[in-house]
ZADRENZA-413470 format. One line per field, with one value per residue (C-alpha): residue in one letter; chain; y, x, z. Coordinates in Angstrom, 2 decimals. Layout:
<pts>
type <- (a	...)
mol <- (A	...)
yy <- (Y	...)
xx <- (X	...)
zz <- (Z	...)
</pts>
This chain:
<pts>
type <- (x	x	x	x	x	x	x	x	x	x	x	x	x	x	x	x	x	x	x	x	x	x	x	x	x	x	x	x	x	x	x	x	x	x	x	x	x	x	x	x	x	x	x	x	x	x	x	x	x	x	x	x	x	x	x	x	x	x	x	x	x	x	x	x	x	x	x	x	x	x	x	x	x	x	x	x	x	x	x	x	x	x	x	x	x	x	x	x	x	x	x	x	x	x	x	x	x	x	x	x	x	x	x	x	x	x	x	x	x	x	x	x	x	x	x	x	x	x	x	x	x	x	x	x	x	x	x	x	x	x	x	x	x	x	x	x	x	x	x	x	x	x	x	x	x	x	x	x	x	x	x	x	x	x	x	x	x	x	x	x	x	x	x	x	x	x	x	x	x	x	x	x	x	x	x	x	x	x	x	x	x	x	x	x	x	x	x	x	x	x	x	x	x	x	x	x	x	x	x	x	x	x	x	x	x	x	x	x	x	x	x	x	x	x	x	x	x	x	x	x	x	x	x	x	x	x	x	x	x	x	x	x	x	x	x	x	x	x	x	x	x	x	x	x	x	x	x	x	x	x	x	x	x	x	x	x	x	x	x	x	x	x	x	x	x	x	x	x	x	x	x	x	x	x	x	x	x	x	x	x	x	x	x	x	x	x	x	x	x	x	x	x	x	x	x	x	x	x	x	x	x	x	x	x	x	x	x	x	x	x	x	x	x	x	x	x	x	x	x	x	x	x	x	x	x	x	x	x	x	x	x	x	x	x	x	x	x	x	x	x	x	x	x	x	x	x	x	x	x	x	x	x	x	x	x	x	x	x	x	x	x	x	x	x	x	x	x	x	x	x	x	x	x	x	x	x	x	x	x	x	x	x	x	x	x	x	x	x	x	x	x	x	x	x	x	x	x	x	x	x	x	x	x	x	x	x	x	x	x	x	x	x	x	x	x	x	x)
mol <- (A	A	A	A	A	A	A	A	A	A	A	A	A	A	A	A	A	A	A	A	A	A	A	A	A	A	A	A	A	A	A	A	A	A	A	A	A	A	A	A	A	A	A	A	A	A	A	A	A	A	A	A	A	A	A	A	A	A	A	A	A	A	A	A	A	A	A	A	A	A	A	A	A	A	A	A	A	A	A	A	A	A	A	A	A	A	A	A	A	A	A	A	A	A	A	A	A	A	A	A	A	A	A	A	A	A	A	A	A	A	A	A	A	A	A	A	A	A	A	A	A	A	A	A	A	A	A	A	A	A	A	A	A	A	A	A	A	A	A	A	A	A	A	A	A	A	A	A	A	A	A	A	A	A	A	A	A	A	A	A	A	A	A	A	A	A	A	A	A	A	A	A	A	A	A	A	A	A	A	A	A	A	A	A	A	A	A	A	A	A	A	A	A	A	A	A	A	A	A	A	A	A	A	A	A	A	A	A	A	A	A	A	A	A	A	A	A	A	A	A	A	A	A	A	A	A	A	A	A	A	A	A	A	A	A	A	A	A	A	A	A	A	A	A	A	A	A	A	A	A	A	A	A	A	A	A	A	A	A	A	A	A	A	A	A	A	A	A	A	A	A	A	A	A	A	A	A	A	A	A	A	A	A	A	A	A	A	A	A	A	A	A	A	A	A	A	A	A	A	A	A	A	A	A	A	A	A	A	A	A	A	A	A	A	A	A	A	A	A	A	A	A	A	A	A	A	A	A	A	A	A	A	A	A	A	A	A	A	A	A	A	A	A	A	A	A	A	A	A	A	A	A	A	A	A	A	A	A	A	A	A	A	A	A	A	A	A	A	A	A	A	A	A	A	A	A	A	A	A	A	A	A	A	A	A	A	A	A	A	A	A	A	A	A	A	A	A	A	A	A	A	A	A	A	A	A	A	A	A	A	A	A	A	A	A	A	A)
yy <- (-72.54	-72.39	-73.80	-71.71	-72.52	-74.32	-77.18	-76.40	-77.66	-80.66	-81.48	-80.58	-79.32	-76.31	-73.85	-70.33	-68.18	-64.90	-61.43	-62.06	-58.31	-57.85	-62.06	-62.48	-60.00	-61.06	-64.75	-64.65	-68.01	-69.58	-69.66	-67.34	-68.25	-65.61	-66.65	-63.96	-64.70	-62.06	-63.10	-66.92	-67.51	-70.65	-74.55	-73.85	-70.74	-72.59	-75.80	-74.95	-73.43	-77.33	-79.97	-81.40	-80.50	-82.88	-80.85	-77.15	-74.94	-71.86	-69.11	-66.34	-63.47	-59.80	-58.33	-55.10	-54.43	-51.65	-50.39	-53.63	-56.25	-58.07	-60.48	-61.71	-63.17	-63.61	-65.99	-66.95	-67.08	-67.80	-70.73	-72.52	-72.05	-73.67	-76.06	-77.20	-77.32	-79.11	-81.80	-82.13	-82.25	-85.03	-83.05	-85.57	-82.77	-79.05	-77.53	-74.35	-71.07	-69.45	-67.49	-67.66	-65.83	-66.36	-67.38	-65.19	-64.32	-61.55	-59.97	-58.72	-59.46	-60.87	-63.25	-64.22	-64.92	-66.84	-69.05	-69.50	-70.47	-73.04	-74.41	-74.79	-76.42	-78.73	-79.49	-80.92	-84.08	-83.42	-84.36	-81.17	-79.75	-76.06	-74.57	-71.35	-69.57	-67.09	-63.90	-65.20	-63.22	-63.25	-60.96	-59.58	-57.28	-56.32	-55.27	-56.05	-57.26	-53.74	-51.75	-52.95	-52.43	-48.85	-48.75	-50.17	-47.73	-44.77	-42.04	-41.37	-43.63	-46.32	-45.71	-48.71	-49.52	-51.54	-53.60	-56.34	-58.43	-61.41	-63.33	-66.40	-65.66	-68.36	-67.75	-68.14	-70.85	-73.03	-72.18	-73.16	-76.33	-77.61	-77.00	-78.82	-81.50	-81.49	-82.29	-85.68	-89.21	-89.82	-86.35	-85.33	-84.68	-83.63	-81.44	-77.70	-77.07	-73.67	-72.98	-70.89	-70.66	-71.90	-68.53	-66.24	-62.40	-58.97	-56.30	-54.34	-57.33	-57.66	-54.21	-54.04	-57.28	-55.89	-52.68	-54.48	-56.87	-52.93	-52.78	-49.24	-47.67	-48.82	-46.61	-46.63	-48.50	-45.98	-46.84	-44.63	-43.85	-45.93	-42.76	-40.97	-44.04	-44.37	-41.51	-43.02	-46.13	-44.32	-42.67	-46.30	-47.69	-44.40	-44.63	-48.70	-48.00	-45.26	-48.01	-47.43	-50.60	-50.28	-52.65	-49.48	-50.03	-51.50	-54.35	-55.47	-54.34	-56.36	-58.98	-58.20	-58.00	-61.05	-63.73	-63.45	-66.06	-69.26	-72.49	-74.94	-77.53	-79.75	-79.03	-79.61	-82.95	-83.78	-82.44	-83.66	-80.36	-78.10	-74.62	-71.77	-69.16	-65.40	-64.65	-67.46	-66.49	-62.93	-64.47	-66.96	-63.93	-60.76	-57.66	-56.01	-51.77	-52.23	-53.50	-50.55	-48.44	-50.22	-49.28	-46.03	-44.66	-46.50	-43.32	-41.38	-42.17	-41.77	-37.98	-37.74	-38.93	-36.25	-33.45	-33.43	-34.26	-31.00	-28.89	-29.56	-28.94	-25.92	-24.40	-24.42	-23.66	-20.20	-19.80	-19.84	-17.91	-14.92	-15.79	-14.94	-11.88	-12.86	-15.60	-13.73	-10.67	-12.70	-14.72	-11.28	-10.53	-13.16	-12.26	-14.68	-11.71	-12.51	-16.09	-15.51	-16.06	-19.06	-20.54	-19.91	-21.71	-24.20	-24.86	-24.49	-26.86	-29.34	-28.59	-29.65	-32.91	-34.28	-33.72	-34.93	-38.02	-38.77	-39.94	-42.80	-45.57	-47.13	-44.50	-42.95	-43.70	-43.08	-39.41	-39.00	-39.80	-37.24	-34.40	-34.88	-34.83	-31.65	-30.06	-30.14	-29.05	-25.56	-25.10	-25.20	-22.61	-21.02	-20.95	-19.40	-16.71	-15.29	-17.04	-14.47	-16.07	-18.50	-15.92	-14.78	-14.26	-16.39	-19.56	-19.83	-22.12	-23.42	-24.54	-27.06	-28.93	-31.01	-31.60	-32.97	-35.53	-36.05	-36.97	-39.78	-40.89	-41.60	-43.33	-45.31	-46.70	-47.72	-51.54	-53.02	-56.82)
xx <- (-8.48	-7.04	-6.91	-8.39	-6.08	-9.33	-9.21	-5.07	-4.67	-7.02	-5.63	-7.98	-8.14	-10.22	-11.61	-12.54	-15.23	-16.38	-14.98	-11.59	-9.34	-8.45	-8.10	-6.14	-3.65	-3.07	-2.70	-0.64	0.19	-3.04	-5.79	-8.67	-12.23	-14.83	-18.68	-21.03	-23.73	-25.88	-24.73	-24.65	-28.56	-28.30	-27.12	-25.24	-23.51	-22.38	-21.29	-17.34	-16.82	-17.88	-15.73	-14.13	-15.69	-17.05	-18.32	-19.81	-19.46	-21.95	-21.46	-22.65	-25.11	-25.48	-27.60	-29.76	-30.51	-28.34	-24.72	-25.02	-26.18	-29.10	-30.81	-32.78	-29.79	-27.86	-30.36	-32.88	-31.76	-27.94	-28.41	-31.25	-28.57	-26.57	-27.89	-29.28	-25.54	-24.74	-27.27	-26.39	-22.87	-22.88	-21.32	-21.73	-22.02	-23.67	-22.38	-25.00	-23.80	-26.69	-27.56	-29.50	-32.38	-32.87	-37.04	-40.26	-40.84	-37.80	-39.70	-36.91	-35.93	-32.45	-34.79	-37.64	-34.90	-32.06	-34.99	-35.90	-32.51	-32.40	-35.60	-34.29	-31.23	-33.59	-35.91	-32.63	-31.62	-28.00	-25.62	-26.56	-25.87	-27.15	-24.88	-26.66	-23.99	-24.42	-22.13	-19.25	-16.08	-12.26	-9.03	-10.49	-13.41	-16.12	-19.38	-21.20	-18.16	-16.51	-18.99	-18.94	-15.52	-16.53	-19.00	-16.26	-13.90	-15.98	-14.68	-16.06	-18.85	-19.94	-23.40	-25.53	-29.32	-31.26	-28.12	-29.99	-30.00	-28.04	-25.53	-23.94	-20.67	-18.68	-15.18	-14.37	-12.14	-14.81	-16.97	-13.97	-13.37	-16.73	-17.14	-14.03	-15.55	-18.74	-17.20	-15.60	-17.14	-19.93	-20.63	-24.11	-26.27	-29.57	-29.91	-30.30	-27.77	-28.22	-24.04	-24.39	-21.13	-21.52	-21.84	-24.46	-23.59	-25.91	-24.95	-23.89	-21.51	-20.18	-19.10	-17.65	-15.94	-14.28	-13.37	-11.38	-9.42	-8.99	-6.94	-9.31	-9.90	-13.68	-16.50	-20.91	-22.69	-25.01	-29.03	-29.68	-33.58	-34.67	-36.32	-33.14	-31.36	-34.13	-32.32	-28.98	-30.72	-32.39	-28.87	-27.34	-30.32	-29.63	-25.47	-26.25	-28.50	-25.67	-22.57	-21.88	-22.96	-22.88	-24.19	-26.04	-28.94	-32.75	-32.30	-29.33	-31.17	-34.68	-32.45	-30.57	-33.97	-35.84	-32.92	-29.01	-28.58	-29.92	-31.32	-28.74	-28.46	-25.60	-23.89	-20.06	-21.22	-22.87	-19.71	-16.93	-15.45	-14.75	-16.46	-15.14	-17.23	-16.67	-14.51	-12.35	-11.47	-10.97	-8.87	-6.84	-6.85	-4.82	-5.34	-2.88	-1.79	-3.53	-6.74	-6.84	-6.68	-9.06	-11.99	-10.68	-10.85	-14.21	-15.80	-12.88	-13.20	-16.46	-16.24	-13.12	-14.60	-17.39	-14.90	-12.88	-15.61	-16.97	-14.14	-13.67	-17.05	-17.71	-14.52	-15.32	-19.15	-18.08	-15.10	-17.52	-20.42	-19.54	-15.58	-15.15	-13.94	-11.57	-10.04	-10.17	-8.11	-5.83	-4.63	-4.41	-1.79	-0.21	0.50	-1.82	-3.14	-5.98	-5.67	-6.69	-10.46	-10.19	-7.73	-9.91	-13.23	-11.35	-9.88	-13.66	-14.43	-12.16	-12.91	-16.19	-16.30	-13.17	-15.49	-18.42	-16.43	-14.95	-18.21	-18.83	-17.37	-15.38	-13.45	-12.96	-9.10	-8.10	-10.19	-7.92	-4.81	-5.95	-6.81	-3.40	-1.54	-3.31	-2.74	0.63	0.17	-1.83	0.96	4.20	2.06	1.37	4.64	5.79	3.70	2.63	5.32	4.65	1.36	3.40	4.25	0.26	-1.42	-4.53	-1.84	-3.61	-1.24	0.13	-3.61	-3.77	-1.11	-3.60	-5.94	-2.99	-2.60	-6.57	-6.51	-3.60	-5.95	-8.34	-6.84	-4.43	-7.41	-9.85	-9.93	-12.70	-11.52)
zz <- (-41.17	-37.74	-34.60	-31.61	-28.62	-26.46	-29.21	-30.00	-26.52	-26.91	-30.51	-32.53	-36.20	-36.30	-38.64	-37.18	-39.16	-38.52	-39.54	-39.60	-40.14	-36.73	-35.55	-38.14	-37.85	-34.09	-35.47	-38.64	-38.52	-38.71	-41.90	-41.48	-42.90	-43.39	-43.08	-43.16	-41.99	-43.42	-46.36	-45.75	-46.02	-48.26	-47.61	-50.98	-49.73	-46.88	-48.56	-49.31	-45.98	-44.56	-46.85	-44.14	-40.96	-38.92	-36.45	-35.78	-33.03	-33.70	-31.48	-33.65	-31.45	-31.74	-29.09	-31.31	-34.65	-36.25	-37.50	-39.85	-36.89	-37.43	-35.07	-37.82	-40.03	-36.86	-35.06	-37.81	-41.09	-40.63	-38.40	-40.60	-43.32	-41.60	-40.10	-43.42	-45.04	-41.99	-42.16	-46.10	-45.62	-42.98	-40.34	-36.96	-34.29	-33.64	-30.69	-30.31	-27.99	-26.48	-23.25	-20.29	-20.33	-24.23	-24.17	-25.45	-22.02	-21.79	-24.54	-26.56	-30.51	-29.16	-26.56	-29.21	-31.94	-29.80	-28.25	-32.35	-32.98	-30.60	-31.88	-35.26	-33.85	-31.43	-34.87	-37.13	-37.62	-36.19	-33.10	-31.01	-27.52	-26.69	-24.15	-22.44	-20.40	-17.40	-17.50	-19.34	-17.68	-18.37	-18.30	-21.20	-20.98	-24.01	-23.83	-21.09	-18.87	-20.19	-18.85	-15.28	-15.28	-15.76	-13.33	-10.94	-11.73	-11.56	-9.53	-6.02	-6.56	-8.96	-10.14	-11.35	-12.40	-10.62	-8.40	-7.51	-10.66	-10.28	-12.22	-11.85	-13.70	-15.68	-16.70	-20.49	-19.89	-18.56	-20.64	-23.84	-21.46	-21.38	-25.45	-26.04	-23.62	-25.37	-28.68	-27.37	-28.36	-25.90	-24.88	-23.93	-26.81	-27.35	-24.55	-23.28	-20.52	-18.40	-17.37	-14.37	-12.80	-8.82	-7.21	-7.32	-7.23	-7.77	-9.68	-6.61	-5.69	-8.95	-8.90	-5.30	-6.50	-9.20	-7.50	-5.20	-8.19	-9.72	-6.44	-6.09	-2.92	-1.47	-3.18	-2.51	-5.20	-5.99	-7.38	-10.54	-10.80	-13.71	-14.57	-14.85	-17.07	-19.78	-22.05	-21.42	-22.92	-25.45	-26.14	-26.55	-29.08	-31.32	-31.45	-31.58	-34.81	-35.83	-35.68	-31.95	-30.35	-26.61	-23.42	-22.36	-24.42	-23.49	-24.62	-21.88	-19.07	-19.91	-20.69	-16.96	-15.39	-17.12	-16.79	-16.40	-13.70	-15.35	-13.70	-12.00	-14.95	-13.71	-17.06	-15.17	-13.94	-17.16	-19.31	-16.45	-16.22	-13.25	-12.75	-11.27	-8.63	-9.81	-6.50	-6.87	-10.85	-9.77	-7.45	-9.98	-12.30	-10.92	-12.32	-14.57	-14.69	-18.10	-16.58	-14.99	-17.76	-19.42	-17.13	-16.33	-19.83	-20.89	-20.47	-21.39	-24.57	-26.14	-23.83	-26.45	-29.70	-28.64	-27.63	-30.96	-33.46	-32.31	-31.69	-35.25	-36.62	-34.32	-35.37	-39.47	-38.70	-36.74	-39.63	-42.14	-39.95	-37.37	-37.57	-41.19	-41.22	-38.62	-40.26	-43.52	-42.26	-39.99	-43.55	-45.04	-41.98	-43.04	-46.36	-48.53	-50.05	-52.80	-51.46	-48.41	-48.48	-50.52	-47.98	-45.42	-46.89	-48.09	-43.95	-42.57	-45.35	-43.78	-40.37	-40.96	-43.12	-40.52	-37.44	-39.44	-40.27	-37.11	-36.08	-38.67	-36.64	-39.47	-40.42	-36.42	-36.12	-39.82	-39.24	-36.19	-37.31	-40.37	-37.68	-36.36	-39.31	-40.78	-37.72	-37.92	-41.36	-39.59	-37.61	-40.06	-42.73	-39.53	-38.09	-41.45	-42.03	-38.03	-36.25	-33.87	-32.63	-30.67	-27.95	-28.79	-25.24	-26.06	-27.47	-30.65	-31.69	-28.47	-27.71	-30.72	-29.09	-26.29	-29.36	-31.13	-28.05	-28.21	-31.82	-30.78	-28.07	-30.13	-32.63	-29.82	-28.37	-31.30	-31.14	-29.65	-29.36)
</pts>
C-alpha cells in the first residue's frame, strides 16, 4: 500500500497497483501492490487486492498491442474484472481515467476499446466519474510529451507531421487535483467529463512553445510529407510489437488527427478546481539543464542502441566470415599458439549473441554494462600479449575506448519513467 503524494497531501490512505520494480525503489518507504491486469481477469483474482478500499481510481491504458501490452486486457477484460470485484466488494466510488478522443469514430483498437471501457464502467452499479483528459503535460516527459520535446530540440529545425492538430494541454497536477476532488463526498458522479485545459495550441505551437522553455535559439517548424512519415510509423508498430514502444506509431497520429483537443465540459467548475493554460504552466514550470538533456538525447539514444548492437554483431559476423584468418594469425602473434582459433570463435561467438541481445529491451542495460566489462577484459589479454598495438597506427585498441563510453550511455540512460 502507499500513499501517492495527490491524496498524501489531501490525507488520504491509498493503495497504488501497477508494476511496481522501478516505483518502488524510488519510494522505499511506502507498500507496493502489484495488479496485473493481464493476469487479473476474474472478480476473485481481484478480491484481496480490495479488502479495505473504498474507492478505485483506474488509470490503467496502453496505446498498441505488442512487447506484452494488450488493449484487450488493458481496456476490456481488466476493467470488467474489476469492476465486478468492485461492485462485490462494496467499494462506494470508481474514478475511471480515459482520454479525449477515445470513441469508434477514431477507428483505432486503443479508441474502440477505451470507449468499451467506459461503457462497462457507465453499465455498473457503482459511484463512477470518467475523467477524459487532453494532453496531460508536466516536468516530466514520456511518450508522447517525450517526443515533442524531441521535435523541439531538434537541431536546425524541428520537423513535425501534420502541425495543425490541436491540443488543449492539462498539467498533471490538475489533472491529480481534480481526481483528488472527485473522490470527496458530494462530488459529481455519473458523468463523462472532457478535461481540456483552457488554451488551445497546434502542434506547431506546442513545439515553438517548448523550444523557447528549452531556452533554444528560434528554429522553422518544418511539415514532413505524410508520405515520407508512413515508414517511420511503420518502423514504430514493428519495434512497438518487438518491446520498443514508441509515440511514433499509427496509432498516435489517427488518434492526433481524430480527437486530442476534447469538447469544453466545464469539468473545473463542476470539480471546483483551477486549470492551468499550457503557456502559463510552462511558465510556472522553468526548465531545468536536465530538461535539456532529456530532449536532446531522445534521438541520441535509440541512434546508440543501433550503433553498438551492430558494431558488435558486424564485428563477430566478419571474424567468423572474411576476417578469420586475420584474427586467427593475429592470436597466433600473440602467442596463443594451438589456442588461437578456438579463442577466436569463441570471441565472434560473443560478439554476436551480446549485439543480438542488446536489442531485447529487457535485458538492454544489463547487455551494456556486459559489453563494457568484456571489453575491458579484450584489452588487459590484449595489453599482455601485443601491447604494442597501442602505438598501432589504425588504434585497434585505442578505438574501443568511445565504444566503451557508448556502452555506459546506454546503460546510464535506460529508464523510461
Amino acid at each position: 500500500m502507499s500513499r501517492p503524494p495527490c491524496l498524501l497531501k489531501a490525507g488520504a490512505c491509498a493503495r497504488a497497483r501497477g508494476v511496481i520494480a522501478e516505483p518502488s525503489r524510488r519510494a522505499p518507504s511506502f507498500d507496493w501492490i502489484v495488479a496485473d491486469f493481464s493476469k487479473l481477469t476474474t472478480a476473485q483474482a481481484w478480491a484481496p487486492l480490495l479488502d479495505g478500499v473504498s474507492a478505485v481510481v483506474n488509470c490503467v491504458g496502453v496505446l498498441q498491442d505488442g512487447g506484452g501490452d494488450s488493449t484487450r486486457a488493458a481496456h476490456i477484460d481488466g476493467p470488467r474484472a474489476l469492476i465486478a470485484a468492485c461492485e462485490a466488494a462494496g467499494v462506494s466510488r470508481l474514478i475511471h481515467i480515459s482520454a479525449v478522443g477515445a470513441d469508434e469514430a477514431a477507428g483505432t483498437d486503443y479508441a474502440r476499446t477505451k470507449a468499451q471501457t467506459e461503457r462497462l464502467v457507465a453499465d455498473s452499479a457503482l459511484d463512477w466519474l470518467i475523467l477524459r483528459p487532453s494532453l496531460v503535460v508536466d516536468r516530466a516527459a514520456f511518450g508522447g510529451t517525450g517526443l515533442i520535446r524531441a521535435l523541439a530540440a531538434f537541431p536546425l529545425f524541428s520537423p513535425v507531421v501534420g502541425a495543425d492538430q490541436t491540443f488543449r494541454p492539462i498539467p498533471l497536477g490538475d489533472l491529480t487535483a481534480a481526481i483528488v476532488a472527485a473522490l470527496r463526498p458530494g462530488a459529481p458522479s455519473g458523468l463523462t467529463l472532457d478535461m481540456p485545459g483552457p488554451e488551445a495550441v497546434t502542434l506547431a505551437q506546442t513545439v515553438r512553445l517548448y523550444r523557447g522553455w528549452l531556452s533554444l535559439k528560434p528554429a522553422p517548424v518544418v511539415r514532413v510529407p505524410r508520405a515520407l512519415a508512413a515508414p517511420a510509423l511503420a518502423v514504430g508498430d514493428l519495434l512497438g510489437r518487438l518491446g520498443w514502444s514508441s509515440p511514433i506509431r499509427t496509432t498516435a497520429m489517427r488518434q492526433m488527427d481524430h480527437d486530442v483537443s476534447g469538447h469544453d465540459s466545464g469539468w473545473a467548475e463542476r470539480l471546483g478546481v483551477s486549470s492551468r493554460g499550457f503557456s502559463r504552466f510552462l511558465a510556472e514550470t522553468p526548465a531545468s539543464v536536465q530538461d535539456v538533456w532529456h530532449a536532446r538525447l531522445w534521438f541520441v539514444r535509440p541512434i546508440s542502441i543501433l550503433t553498438l548492437g551492430l558494431f558488435w554483431l558486424i564485428t563477430g559476423l566478419i571474424s567468423f566470415g572474411p576476417g578469420w584468418s586475420g584474427a586467427v594469425s593475429i592470436l597466433h602473434e600473440g602467442g596463443y599458439g594451438r589456442w588461437a582459433g578456438p579463442v577466436a570463435g569463441w570471441g565472434a561467438l560473443l560478439d554476436v549473441v551480446l549485439g543480438l541481445a542488446l536489442f531485447v529491451r529487457p535485458w538492454t542495460a544489463r547487455v551494456a554494462v556486459f559489453m563494457c566489462l568484456a571489453t575491458v577484459g579484450y584489452l588487459i589479454a590484449g595489453t599482455l600479449s601485443l601491447p604494442h598495438y597501442w602505438i598501432d597506427p589504425l588504434g585497434p585498441w585505442l578505438k574501443v575506448l568511445p565504444m566503451m563510453a557508448l556502452c555506459l550511455f546506454v546503460a546510464a540512460t535506460d529508464a523510461r519513467r
